[in-house]
Structures are given as C-alpha cells and as structure tokens.
N, C-alpha and C positions, 0 to 999 in steps of 0.2 A: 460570467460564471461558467458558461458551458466551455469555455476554451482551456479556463482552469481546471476541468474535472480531473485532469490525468494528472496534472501535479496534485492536485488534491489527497488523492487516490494514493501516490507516492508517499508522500506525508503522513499521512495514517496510517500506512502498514510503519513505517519509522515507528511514529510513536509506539505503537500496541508493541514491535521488538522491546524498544527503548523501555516501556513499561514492563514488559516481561521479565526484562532483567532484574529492576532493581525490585518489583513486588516476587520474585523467585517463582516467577510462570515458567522457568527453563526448560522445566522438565514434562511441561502439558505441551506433545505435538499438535495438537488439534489448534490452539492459542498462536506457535507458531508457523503453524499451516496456514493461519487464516493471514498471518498479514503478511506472508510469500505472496499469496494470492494476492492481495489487494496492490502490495507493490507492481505485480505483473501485469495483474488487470490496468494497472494505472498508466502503467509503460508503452502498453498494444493501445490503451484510450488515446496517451499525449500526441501517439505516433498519428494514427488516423485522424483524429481532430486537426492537425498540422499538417496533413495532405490535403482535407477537405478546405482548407481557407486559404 
C-alpha cells in the first residue's frame, strides 16, 4: 500500500478532473487546483518512494 501511494495519489486528482467535467465544476479553480495538486503531490511521492526501495 505505501508503494502505491503515488499512483494512488495520481488517480484521484484524475478522477476529481474527470468529475469536474462532467458535474460542470469547470469553472471552480479551487476544485481544479486541488486535483493539480494531488496529481503533483502524487508524482514527487511515486518518484521518492521508487528511490527509496
């Protein structure tokens, strides 16, 4: 599970996009801000968890 976290992490900022679109969240940046972040956050996780092992 902790090796997953960073796909994890990737995955969910997908979805919340993918959800935004079709519930018409387009237009709230804070909705899209957050799963920028989570996809980044996810990305700098997958990286260091894959150095550390």
């Amino acid at each position: 599970m902790k090796q997953n976290l960073g796909i994890i992490l990737i995955v969910l900022g997908a979805l919340m996009l993918i959800i935004s679109y079709f519930a018409d969240f387009v237009d709230y940046n804070f909705y899209n801000i957050g799963a920028l972040l989570l996809i980044i956050v996810g990305i700098v996780t997958h990286i260091v968890m894959t150095k550390r092992s």
